[in-house]
DOTIVEX-537232 format. One record per atom (N, C-alpha, C): residue in one letter; x, y, z. Coordinates in steps of 0.05 Angstrom, whole numbers, padded with zeros to 5 digits, always signed. Atoms other than C-alpha are relative to their C-alpha. Example, Ala and Ser with C-alpha at 12.3 -4.5 7.8 and 13.67 -1.06 7.14 Angstrom:
BEGIN
a+00018-00024+00000 a+00246-00090+00156 a+00018+00024+00000 s-00016-00024-00001 s+00273-00021+00143 s-00015+00022+00014 
***
This chain:
BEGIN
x+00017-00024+00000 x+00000+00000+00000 x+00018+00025+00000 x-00022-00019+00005 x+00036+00060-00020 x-00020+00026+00012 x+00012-00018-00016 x+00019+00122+00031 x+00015+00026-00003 x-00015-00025+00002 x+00029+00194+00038 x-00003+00012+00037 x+00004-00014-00029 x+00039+00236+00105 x-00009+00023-00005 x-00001-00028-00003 x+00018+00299+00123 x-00007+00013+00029 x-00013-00015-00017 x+00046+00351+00170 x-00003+00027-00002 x+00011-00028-00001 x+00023+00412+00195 x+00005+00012+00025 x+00009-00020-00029 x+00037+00473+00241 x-00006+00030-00010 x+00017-00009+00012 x-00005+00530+00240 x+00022+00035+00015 x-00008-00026+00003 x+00049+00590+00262 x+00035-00006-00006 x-00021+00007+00006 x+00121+00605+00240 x+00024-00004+00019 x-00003+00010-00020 x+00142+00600+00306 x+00005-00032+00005 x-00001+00036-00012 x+00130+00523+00322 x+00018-00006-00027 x-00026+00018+00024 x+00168+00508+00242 x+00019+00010+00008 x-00034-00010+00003 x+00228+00547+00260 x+00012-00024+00032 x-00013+00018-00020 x+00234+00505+00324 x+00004-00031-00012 x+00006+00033+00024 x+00209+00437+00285 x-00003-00019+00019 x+00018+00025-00022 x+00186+00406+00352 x-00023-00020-00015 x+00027+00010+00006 x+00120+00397+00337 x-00008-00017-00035 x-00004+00013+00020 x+00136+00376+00263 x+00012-00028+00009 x-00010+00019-00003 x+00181+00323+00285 x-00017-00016+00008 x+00021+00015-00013 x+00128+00299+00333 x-00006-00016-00022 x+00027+00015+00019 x+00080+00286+00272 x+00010-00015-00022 x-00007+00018+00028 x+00126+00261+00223 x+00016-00029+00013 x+00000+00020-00016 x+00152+00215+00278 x-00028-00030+00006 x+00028+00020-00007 x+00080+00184+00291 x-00007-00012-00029 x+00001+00012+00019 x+00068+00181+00217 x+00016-00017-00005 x-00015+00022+00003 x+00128+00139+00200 x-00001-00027+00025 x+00006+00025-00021 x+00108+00086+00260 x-00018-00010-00014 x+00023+00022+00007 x+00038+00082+00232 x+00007-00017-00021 x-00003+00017+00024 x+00068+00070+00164 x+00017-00027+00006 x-00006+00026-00013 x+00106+00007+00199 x-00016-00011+00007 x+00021+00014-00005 x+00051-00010+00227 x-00018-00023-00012 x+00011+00005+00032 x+00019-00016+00160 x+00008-00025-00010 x-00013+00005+00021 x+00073-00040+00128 x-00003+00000-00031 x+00011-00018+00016 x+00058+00006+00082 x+00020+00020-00026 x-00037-00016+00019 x+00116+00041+00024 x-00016+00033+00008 x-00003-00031-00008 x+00116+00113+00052 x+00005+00019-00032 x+00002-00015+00025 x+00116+00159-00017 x+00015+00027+00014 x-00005-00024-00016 x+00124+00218+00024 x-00013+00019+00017 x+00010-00018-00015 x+00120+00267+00076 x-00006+00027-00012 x+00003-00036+00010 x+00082+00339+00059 x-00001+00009+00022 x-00012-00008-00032 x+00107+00382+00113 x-00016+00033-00010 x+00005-00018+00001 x+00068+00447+00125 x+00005+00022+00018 x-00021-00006-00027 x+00111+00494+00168 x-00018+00034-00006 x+00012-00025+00005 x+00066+00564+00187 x-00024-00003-00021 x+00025+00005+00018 x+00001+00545+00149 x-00021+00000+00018 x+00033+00009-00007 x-00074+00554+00177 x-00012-00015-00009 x+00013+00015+00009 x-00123+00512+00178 x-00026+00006-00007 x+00027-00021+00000 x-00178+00562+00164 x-00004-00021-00026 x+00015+00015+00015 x-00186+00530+00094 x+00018-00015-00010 x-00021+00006+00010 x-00154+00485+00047 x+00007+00009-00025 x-00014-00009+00015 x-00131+00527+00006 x+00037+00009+00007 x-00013-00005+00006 x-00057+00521+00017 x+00016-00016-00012 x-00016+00013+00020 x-00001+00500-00017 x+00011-00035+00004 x-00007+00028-00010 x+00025+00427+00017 x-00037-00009-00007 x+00023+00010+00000 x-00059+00412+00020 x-00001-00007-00032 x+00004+00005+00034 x-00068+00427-00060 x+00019-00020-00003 x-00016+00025+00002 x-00005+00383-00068 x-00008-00029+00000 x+00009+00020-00016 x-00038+00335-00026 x-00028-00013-00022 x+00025+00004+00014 x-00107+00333-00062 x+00006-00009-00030 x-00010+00011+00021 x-00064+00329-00125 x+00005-00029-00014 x-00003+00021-00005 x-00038+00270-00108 x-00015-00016-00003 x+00032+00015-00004 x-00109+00232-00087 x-00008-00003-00025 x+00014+00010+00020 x-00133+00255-00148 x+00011-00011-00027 x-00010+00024+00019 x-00076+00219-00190 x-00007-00024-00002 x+00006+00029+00004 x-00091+00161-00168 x+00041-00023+00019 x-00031+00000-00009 x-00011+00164-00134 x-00001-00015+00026 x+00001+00008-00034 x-00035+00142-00059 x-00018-00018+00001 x+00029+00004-00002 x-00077+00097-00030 x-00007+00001+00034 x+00002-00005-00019 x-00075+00122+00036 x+00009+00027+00014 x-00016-00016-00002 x-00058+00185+00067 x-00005+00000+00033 x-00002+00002-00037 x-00034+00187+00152 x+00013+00029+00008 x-00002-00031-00020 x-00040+00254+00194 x-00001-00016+00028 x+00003+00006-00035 x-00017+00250+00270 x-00025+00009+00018 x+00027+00004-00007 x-00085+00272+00283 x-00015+00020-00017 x+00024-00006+00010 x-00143+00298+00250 x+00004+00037-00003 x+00009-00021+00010 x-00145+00370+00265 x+00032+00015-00008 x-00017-00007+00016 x-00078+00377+00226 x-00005-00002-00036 x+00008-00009+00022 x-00112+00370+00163 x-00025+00019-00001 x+00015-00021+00003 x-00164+00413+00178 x-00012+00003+00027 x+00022-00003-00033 x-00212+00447+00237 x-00024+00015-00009 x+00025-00006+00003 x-00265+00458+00199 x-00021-00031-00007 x+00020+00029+00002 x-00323+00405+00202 x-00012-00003-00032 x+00011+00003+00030 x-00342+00420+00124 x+00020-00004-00007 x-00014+00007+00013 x-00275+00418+00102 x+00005-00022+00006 x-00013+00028-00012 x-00260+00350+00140 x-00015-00016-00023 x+00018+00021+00016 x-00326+00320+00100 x+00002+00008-00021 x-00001-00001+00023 x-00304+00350+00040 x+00022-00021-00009 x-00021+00004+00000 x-00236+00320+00047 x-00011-00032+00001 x+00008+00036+00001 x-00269+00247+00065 x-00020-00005-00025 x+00012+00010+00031 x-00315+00252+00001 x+00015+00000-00025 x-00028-00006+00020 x-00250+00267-00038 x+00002-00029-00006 x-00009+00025-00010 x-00216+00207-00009 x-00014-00026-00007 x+00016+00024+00001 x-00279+00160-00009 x+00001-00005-00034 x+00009+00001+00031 x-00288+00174-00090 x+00026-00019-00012 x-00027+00012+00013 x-00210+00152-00099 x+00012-00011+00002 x-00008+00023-00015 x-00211+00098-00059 x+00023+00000+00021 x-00017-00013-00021 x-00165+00133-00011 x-00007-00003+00030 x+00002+00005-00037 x-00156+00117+00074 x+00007+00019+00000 x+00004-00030-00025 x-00161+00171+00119 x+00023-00015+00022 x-00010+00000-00028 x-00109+00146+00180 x+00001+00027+00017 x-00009-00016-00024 x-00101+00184+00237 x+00002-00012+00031 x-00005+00009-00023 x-00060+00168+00293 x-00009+00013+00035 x+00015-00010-00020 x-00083+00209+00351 x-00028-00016+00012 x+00024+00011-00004 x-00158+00187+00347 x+00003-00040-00019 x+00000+00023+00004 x-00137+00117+00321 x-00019-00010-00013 x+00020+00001+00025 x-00176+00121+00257 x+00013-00013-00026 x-00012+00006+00021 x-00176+00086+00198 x-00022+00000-00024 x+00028+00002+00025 x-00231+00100+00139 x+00005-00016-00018 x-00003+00030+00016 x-00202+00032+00106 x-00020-00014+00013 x+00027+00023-00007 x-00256-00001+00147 x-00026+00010+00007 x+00020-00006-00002 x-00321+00009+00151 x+00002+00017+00036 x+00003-00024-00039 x-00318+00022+00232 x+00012+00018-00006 x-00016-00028+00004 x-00272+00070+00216 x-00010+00017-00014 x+00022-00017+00017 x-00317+00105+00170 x-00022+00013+00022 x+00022-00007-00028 x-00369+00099+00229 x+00005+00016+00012 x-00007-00013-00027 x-00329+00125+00282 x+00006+00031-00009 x-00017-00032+00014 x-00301+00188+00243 x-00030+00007-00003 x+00019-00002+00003 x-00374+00194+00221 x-00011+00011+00025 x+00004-00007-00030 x-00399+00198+00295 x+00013+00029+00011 x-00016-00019-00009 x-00333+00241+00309 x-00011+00034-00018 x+00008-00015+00025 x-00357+00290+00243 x-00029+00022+00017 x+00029-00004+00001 x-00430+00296+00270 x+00002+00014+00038 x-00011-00009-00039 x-00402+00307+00349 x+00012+00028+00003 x-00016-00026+00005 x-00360+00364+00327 x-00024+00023-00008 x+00011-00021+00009 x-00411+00401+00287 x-00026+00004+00022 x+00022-00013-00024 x-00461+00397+00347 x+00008+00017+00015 x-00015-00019-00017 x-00408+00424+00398 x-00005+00031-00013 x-00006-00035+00013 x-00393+00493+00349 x-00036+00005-00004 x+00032-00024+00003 x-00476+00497+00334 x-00006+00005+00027 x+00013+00002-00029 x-00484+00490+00413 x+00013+00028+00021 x-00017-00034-00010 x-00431+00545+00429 x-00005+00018-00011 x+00017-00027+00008 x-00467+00593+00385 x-00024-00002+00013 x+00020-00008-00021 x-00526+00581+00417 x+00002+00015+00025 x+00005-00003-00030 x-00505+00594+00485 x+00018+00028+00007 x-00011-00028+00004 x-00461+00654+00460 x-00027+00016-00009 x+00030-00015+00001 x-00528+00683+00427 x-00017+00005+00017 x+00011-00009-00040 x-00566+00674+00491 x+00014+00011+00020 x-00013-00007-00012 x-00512+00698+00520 x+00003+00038+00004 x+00004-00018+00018 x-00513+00760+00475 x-00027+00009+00010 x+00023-00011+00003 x-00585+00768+00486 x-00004+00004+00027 x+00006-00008-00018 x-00593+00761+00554 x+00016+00027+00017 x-00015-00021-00009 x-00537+00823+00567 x-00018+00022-00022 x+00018-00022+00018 x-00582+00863+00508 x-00024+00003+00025 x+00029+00001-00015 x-00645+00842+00556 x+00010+00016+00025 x-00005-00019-00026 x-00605+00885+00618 x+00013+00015-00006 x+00002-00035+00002 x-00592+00944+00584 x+00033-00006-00007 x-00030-00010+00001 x-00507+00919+00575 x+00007+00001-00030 x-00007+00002+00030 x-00468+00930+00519 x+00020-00021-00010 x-00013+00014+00018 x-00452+00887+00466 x+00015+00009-00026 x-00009-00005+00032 x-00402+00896+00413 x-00002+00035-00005 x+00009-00036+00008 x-00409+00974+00385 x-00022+00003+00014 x+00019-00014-00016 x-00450+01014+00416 x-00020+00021-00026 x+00022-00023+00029 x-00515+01041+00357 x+00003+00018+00012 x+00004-00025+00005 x-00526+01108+00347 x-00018+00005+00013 x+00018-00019-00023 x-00564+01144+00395 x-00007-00008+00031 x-00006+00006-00022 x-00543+01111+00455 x+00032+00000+00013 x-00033-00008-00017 x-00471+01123+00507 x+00002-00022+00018 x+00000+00009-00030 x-00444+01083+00552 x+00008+00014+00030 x+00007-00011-00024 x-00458+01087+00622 x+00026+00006+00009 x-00021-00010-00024 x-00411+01118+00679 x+00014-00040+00012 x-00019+00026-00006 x-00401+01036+00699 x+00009-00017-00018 x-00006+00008+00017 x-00376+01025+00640 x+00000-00024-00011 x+00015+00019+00005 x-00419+00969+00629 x-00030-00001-00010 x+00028-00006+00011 x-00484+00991+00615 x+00001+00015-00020 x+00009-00023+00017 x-00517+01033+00555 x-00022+00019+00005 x+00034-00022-00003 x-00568+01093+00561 x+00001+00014-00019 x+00008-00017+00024 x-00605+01138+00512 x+00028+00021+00001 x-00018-00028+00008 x-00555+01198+00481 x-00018+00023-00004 x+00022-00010+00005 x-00599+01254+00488 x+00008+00016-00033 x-00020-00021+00021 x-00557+01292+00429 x-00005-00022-00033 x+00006+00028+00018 x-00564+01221+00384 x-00024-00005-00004 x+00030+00003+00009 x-00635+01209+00400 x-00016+00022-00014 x+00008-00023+00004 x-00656+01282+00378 x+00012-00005-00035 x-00010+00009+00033 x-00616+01263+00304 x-00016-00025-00006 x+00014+00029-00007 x-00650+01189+00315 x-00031+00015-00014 x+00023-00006+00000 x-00722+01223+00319 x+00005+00029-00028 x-00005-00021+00026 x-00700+01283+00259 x-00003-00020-00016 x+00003+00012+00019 x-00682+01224+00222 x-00026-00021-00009 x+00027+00022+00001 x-00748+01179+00228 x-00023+00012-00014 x+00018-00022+00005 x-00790+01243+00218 x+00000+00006-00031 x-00011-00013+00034 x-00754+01265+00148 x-00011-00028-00015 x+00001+00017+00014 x-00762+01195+00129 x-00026-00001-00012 x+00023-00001+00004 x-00835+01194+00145 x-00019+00011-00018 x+00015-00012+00015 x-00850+01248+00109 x+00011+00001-00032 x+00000+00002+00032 x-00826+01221+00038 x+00024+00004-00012 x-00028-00008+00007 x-00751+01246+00038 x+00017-00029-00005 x-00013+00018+00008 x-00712+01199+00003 x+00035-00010+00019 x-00036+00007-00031 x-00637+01170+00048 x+00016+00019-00008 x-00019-00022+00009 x-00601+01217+00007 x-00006+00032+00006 x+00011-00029-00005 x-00643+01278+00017 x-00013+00002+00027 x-00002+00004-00026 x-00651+01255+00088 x+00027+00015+00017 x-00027-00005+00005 x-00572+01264+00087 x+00007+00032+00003 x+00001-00025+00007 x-00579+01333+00057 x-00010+00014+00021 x+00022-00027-00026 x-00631+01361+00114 x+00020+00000+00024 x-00015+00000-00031 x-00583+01334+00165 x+00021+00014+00001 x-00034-00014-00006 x-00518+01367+00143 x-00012+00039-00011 x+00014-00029-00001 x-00569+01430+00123 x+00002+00016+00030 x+00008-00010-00028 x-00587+01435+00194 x+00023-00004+00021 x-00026+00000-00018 x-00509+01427+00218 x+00001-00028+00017 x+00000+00025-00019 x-00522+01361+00253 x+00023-00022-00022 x-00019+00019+00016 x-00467+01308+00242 x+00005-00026+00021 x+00010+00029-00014 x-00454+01242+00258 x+00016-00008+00028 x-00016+00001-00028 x-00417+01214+00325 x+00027+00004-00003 x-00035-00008+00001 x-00349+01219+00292 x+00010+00020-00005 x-00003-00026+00010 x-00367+01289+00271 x+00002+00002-00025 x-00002-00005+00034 x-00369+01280+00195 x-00026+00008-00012 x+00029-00006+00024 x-00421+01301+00146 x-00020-00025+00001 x+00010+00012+00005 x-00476+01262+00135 x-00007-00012-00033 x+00008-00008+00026 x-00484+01225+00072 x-00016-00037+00004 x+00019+00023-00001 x-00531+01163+00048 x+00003-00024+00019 x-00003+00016-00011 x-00503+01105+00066 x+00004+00001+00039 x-00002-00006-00031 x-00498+01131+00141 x-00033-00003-00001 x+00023+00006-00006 x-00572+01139+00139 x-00013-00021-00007 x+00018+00033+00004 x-00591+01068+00108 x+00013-00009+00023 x-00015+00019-00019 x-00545+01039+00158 x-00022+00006+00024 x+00010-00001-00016 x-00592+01067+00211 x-00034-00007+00000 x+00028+00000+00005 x-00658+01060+00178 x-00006-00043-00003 x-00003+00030+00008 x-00645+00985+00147 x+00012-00013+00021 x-00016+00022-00012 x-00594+00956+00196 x-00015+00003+00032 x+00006-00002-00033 x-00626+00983+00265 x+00018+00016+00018 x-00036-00010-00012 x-00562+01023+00277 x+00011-00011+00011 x-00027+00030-00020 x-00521+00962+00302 x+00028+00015-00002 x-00032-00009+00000 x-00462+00991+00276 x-00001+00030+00006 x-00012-00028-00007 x-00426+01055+00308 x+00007+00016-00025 x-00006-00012+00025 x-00424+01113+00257 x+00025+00026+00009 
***
């Protein structure tokens, strides 16, 4: 069975030392004994994210697969080829089409066997609950500091924060531009000629600039989330 490795660290830091490389290209060459397996070669990615796979050792990698060059490829664990849960199952539908194994030594995986398909499967479906379950409880999290008045993130337009520099309250100076701008709208003035009345009548925005459209859609369409 002729195999490939791959090796990954994700700042330039850890490659200039080559600890953590060694580690993984260490574990790979055991599994490939293991195997007894002809090693093809190591792709070593020294300073690479794993945000997507778009880099250069990965393309290499995928190259490979889709020669027809490998029929196995061994990472010291899993979230060295990726840490995203779509790219992982993109990366095992790759693999599955080209009759390609998944090893990984860490989680002691092998997508040559069906269990191993299972268990990664399981692992796949376990992961993407955790990350939807920590947005949840960050959004509630989020909401229930909106529901006591604190601030989240920027602070909209026509509110300051408080003296305990944790809370928000009305701006009386913001809400008075807030209620100009609702008014103009009401009565038929287009965002741009909204714009116009406000920098007519000297009023400007929190950073002190002119007023021009896109400041007033941002407040009308978005809810003023974002600080102007």
């Amino acid at each position: 069975m002729r195999v490939i490795g791959y090796a990954r660290v994700s700042t330039d830091k850890q490659a200039d030392r080559g600890v953590s490389l060694d580690a993984q290209t260490e574990k790979i060459r055991a599994m490939v004994v293991v195997h007894a397996a002809e090693l093809t070669d190591i792709i070593v990615e020294a300073g690479e994210s794993a945000k997507s796979l778009n880099r250069p050792g990965m393309q290499r990698l995928l190259a490979l697969v889709d020669a027809g060059d490998v029929q196995a490829v061994i990472v010291a664990k899993l979230d060295r080829l990726t840490r995203s849960v779509k790219d992982l199952c993109e990366l095992l539908e790759k693999f599955e089409r080209r009759g390609v194994a998944l090893i990984s030594v860490a989680e002691s995986l092998d997508t040559g066997s069906a269990a191993g398909r299972l268990v990664l499967n399981i692992m796949t479906a376990v992961s993407q609950w955790e990350r939807e379950a920590i947005g949840e409880r960050t959004r509630d999290a989020l909401s229930h500091k909106r529901t006591n008045g604190e601030r989240v993130g920027n602070i909209q337009f026509g509110y300051c924060l408080c003296a305990d520099g944790k809370h928000i309250e009305p701006d009386p100076r913001e809400q008075a531009v807030l209620t100009e701008i609702h008014q103009l709208r009401r009565s038929g003035l287009t965002l741009r000629g909204i714009a116009a009345a406000l920098n007519h009548r000297a009023l400007r925005t929190r950073r002190g600039s002119a007023w021009r459209l896109e400041h007033v859609a941002r407040i009308i369409k978005q809810g003023a989330t974002k600080e102007i």
